[in-house]
Structure formats: C-alpha cells, structure tokens
N, CA, C and O atoms as CSV, one atom per row, in Angstrom:
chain,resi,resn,atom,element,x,y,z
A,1,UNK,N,N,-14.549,0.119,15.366
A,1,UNK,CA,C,-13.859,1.053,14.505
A,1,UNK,C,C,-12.450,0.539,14.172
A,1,UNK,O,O,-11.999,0.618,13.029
A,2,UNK,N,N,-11.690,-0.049,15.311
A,2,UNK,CA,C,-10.199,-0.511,15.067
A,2,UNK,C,C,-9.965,-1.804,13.976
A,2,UNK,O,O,-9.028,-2.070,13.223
A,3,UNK,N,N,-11.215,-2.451,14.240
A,3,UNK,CA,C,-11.418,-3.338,13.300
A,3,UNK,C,C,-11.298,-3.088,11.761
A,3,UNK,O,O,-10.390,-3.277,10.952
A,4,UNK,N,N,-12.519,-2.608,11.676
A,4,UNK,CA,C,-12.631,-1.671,10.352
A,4,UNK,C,C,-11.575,-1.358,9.593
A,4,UNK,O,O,-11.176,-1.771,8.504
A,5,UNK,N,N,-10.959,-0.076,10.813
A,5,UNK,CA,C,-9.493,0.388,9.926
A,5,UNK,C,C,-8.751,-0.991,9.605
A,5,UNK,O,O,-8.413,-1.196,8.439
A,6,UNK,N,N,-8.500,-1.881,10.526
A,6,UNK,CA,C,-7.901,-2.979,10.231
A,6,UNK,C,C,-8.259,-3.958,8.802
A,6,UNK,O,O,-7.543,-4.638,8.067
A,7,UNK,N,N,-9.758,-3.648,8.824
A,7,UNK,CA,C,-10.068,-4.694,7.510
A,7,UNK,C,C,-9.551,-3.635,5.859
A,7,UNK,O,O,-8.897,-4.034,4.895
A,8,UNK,N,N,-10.121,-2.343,6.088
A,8,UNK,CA,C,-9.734,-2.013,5.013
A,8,UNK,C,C,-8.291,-1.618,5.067
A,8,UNK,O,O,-7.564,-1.705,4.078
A,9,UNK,N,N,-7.970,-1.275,5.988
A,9,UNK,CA,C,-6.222,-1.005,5.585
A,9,UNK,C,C,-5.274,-2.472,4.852
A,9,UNK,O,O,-4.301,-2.550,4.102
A,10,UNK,N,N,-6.207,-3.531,5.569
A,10,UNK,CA,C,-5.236,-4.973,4.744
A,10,UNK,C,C,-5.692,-4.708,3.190
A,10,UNK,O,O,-4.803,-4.698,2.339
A,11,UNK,N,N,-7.257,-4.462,2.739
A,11,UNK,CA,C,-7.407,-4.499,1.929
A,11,UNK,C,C,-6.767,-3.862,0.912
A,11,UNK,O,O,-6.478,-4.347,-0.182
A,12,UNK,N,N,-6.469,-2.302,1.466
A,12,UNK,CA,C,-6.270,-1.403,0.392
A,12,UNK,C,C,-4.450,-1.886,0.689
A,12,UNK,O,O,-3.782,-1.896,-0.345
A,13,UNK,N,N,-3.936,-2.141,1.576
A,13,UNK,CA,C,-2.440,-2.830,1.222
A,13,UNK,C,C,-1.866,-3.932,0.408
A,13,UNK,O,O,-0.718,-4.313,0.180
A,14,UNK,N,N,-3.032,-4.307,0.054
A,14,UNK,CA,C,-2.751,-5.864,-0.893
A,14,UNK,C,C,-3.292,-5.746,-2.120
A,14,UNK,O,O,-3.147,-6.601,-2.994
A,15,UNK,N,N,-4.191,-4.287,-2.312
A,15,UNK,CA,C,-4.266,-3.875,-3.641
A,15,UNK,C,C,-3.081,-3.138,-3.834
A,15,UNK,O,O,-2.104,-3.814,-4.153
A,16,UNK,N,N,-2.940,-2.073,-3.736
A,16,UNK,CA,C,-1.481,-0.993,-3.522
A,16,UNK,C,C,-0.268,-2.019,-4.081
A,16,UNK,O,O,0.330,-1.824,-5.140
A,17,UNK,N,N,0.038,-3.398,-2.974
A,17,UNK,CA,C,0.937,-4.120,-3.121
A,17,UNK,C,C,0.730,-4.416,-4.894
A,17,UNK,O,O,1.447,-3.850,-5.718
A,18,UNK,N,N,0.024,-5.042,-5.141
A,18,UNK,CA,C,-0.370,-5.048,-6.656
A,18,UNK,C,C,-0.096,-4.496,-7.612
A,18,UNK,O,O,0.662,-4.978,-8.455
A,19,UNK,N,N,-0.920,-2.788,-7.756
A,19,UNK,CA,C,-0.613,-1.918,-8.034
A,19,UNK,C,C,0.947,-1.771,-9.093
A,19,UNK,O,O,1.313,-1.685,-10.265
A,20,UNK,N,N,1.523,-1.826,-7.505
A,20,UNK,CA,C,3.076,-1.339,-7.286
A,20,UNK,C,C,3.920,-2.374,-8.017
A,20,UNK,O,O,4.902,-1.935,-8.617
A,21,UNK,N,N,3.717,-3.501,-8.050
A,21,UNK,CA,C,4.476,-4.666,-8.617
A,21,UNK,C,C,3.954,-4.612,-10.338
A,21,UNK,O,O,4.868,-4.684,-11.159
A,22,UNK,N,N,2.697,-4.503,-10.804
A,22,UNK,CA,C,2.385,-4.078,-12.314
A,22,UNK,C,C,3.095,-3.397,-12.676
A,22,UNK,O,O,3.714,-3.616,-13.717
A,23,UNK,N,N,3.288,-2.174,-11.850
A,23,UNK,CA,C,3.336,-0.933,-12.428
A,23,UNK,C,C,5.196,-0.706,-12.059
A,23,UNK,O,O,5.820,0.345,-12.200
A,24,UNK,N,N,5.643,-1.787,-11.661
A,24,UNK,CA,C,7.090,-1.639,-11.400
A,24,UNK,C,C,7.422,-2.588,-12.576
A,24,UNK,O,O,8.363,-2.285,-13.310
A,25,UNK,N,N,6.582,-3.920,-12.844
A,25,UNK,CA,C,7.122,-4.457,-14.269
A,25,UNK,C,C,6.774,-3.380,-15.163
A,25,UNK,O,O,7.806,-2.793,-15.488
A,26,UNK,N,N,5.547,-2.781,-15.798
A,26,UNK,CA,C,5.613,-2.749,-16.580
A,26,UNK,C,C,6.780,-0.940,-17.005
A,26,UNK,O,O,7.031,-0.516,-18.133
A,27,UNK,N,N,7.257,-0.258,-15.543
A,27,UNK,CA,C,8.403,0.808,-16.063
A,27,UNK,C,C,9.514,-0.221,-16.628
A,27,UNK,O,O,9.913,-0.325,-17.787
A,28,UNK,N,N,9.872,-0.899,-15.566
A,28,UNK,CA,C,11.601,-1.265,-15.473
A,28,UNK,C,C,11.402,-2.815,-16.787
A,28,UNK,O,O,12.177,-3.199,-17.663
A,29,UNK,N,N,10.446,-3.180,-16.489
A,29,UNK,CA,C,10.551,-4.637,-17.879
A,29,UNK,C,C,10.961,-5.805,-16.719
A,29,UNK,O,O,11.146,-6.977,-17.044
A,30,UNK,N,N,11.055,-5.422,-15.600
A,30,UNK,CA,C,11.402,-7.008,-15.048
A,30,UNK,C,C,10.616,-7.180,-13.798
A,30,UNK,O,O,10.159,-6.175,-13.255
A,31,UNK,N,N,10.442,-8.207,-13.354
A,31,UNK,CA,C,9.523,-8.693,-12.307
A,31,UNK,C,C,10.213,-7.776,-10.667
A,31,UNK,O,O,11.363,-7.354,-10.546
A,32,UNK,N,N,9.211,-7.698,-9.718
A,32,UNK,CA,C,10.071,-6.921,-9.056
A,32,UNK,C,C,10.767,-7.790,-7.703
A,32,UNK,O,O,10.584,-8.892,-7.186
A,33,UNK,N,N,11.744,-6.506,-7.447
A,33,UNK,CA,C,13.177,-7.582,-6.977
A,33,UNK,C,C,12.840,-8.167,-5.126
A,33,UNK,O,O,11.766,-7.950,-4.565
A,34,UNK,N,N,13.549,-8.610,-4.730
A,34,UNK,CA,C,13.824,-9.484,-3.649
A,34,UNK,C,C,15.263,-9.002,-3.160
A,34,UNK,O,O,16.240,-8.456,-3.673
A,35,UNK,N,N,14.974,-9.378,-2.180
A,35,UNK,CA,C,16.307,-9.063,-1.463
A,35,UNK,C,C,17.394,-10.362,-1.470
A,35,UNK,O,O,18.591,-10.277,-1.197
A,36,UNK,N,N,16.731,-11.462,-1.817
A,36,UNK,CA,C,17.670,-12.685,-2.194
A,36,UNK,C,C,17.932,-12.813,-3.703
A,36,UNK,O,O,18.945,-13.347,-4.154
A,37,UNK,N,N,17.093,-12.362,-4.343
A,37,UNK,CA,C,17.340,-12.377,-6.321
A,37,UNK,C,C,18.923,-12.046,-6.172
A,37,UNK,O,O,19.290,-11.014,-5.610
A,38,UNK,N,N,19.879,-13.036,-6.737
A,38,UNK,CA,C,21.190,-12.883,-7.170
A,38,UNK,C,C,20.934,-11.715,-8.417
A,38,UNK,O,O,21.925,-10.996,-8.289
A,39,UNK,N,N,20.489,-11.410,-9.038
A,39,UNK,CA,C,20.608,-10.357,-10.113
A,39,UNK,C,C,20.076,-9.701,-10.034
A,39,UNK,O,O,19.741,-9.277,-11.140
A,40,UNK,N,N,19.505,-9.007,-8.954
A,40,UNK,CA,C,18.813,-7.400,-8.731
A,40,UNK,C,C,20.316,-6.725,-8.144
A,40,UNK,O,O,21.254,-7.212,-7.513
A,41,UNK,N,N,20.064,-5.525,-8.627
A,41,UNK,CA,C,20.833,-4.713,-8.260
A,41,UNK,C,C,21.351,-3.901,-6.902
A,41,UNK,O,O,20.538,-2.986,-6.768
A,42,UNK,N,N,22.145,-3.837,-6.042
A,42,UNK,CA,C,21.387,-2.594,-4.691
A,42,UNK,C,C,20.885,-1.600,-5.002
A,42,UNK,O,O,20.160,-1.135,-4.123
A,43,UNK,N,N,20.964,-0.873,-6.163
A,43,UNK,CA,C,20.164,0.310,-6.051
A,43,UNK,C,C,18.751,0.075,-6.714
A,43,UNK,O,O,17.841,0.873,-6.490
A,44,UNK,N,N,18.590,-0.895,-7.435
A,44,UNK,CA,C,17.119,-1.550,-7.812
A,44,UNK,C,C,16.359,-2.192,-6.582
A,44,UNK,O,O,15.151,-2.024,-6.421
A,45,UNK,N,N,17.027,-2.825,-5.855
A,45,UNK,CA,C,16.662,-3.181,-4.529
A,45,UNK,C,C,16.388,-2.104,-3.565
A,45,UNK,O,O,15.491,-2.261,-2.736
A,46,UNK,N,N,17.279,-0.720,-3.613
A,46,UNK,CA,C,16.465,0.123,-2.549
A,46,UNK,C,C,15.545,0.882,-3.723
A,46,UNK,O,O,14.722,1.532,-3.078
A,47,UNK,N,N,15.380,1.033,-4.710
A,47,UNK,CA,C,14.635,1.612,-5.179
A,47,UNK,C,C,13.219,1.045,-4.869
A,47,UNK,O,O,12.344,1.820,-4.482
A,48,UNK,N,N,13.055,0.190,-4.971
A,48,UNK,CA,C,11.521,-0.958,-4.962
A,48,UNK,C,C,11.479,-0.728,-3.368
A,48,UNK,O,O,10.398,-0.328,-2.936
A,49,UNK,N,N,12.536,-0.932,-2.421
A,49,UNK,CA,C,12.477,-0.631,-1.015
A,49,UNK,C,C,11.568,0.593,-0.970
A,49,UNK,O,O,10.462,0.424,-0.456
A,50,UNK,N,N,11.873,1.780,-1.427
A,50,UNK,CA,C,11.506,3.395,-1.178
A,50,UNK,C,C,10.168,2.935,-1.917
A,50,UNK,O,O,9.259,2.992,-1.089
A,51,UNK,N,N,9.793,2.589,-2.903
A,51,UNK,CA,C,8.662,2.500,-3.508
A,51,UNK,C,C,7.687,1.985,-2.872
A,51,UNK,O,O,6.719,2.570,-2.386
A,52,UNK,N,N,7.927,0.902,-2.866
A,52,UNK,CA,C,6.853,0.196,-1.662
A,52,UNK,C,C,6.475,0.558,-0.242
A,52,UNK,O,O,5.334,0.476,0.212
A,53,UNK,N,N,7.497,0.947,0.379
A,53,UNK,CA,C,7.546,1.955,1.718
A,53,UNK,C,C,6.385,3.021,1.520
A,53,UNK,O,O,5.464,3.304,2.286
A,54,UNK,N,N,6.631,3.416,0.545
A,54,UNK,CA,C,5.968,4.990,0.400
A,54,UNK,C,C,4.489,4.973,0.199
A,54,UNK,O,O,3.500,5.490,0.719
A,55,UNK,N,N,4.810,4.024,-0.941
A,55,UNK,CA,C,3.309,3.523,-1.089
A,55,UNK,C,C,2.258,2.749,0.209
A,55,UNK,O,O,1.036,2.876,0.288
A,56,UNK,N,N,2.863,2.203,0.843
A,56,UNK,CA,C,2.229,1.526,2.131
A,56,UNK,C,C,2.383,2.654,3.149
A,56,UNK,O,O,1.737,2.149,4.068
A,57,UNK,N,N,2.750,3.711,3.571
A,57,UNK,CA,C,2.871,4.462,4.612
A,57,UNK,C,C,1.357,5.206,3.399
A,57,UNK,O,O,0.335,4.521,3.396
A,58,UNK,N,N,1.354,5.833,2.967
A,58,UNK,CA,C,0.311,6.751,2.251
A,58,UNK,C,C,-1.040,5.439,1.921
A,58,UNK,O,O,-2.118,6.003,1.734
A,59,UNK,N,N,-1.119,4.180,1.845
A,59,UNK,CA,C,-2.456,3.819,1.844
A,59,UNK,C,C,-2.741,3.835,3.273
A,59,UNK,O,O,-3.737,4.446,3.661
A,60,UNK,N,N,-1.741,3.046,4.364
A,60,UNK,CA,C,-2.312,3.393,5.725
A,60,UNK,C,C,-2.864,4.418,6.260
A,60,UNK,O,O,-3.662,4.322,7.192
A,61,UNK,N,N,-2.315,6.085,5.460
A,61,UNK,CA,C,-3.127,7.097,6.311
A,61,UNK,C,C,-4.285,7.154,5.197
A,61,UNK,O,O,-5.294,7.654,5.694
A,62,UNK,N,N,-4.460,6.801,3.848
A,62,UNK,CA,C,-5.544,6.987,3.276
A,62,UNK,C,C,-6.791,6.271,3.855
A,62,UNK,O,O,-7.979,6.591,3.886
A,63,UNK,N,N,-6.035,5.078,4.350
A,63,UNK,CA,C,-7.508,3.948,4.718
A,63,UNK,C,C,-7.857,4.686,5.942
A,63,UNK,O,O,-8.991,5.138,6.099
A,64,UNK,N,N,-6.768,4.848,6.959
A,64,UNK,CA,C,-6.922,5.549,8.344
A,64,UNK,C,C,-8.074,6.465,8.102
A,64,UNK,O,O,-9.264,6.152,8.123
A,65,UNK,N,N,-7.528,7.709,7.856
A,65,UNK,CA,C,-8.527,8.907,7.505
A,65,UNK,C,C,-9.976,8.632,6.757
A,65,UNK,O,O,-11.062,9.183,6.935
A,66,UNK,N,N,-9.502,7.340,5.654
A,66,UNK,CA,C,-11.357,7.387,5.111
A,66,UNK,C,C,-12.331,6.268,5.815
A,66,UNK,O,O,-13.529,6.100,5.585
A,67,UNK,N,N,-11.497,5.551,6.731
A,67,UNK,CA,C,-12.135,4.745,7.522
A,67,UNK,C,C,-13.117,6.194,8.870
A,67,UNK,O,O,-14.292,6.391,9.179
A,68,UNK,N,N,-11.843,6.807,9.239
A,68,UNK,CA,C,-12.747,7.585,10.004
A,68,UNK,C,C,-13.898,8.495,9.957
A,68,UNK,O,O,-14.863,8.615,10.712
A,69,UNK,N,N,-13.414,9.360,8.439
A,69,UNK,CA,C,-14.307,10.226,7.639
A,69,UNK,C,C,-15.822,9.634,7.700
A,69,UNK,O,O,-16.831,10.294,7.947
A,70,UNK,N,N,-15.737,7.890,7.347
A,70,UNK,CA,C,-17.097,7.286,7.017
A,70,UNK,C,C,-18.161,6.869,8.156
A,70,UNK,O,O,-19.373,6.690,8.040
A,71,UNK,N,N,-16.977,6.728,9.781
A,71,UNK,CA,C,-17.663,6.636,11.265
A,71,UNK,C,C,-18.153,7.589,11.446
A,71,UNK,O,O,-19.211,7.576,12.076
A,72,UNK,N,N,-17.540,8.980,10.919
A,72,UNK,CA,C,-18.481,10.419,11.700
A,72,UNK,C,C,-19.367,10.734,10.690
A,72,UNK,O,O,-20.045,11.708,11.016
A,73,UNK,N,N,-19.684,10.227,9.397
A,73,UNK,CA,C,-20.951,10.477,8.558
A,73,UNK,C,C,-21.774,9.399,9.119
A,73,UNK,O,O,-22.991,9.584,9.153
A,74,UNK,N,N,-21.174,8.052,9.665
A,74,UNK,CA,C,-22.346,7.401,9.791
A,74,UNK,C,C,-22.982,7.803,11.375
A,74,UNK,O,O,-24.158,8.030,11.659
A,75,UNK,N,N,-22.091,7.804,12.047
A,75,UNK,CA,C,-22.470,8.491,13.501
A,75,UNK,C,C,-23.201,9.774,13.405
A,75,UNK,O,O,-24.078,10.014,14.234
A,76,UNK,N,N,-22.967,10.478,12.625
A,76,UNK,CA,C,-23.806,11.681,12.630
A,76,UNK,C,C,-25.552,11.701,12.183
A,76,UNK,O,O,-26.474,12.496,12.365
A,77,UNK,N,N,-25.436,10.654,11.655
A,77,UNK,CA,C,-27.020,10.113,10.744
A,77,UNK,C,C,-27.404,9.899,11.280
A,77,UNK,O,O,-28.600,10.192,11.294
A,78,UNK,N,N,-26.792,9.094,12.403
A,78,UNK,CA,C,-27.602,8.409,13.932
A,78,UNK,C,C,-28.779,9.139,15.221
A,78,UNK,O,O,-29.688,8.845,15.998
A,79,UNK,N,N,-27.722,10.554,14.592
A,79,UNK,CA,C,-28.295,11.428,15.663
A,79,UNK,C,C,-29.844,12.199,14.800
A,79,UNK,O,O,-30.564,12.987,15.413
C-alpha cells in the first residue's frame, strides 16, 4: 500500500508540477521563476512559492485518500 501511495503520489506531483508551470506561463507571460533568476521579483518568487506549495500539499492528500479509497474497494471484492 505505502508503495502505491508512493508511486502515484510521484506521479500525480510531476503532473501538478506541470500543470502549475503552463498555467503560471500562460497567466503571468513569463517562464516560471527560480530563486536564483536575477529578474524575478520577491513577490513573484513567493507568489510561485505559495502556488506550488499549495498545489503539492492538495495532490499529496488527493493521491493519499484515492490511493486508499481504491485498497478498500479492492479489499472489499476480496471478501
């Protein structure tokens, strides 16, 4: 089971990661920032900080929870 959560939580974090970087070029028009980019801003820099945070704390409990949801349908079939 720990596995599991483990495989899909990378998965759904490296889509998300994706996601989040499209969808941060295509609001703001620029590639998204780094904490070394000389021309990002600090508040563009914590903004993408909070963004990405948020987004990775909410796929971890999404994968969490539907990883488990899918052990007690399949465990239950068993019986």
């Amino acid at each position: 089971m720990k596995i599991t959560t483990l495989a899909v939580s990378l998965g759904a974090g490296w889509v998300a990661q994706k996601a989040v970087a499209a969808l941060w070029t295509k609001v703001t028009g620029h590639s998204p920032v780094h904490g070394d980019d000389d021309d990002a801003t600090v508040a563009s820099i914590v903004a993408f900080a909070a963004v990405t945070s948020a987004t990775a704390a909410l796929t971890r409990v999404l994968a969490t929870r539907g990883t488990s949801r899918f052990a007690k349908r399949l465990h239950a079939r068993k019986r």
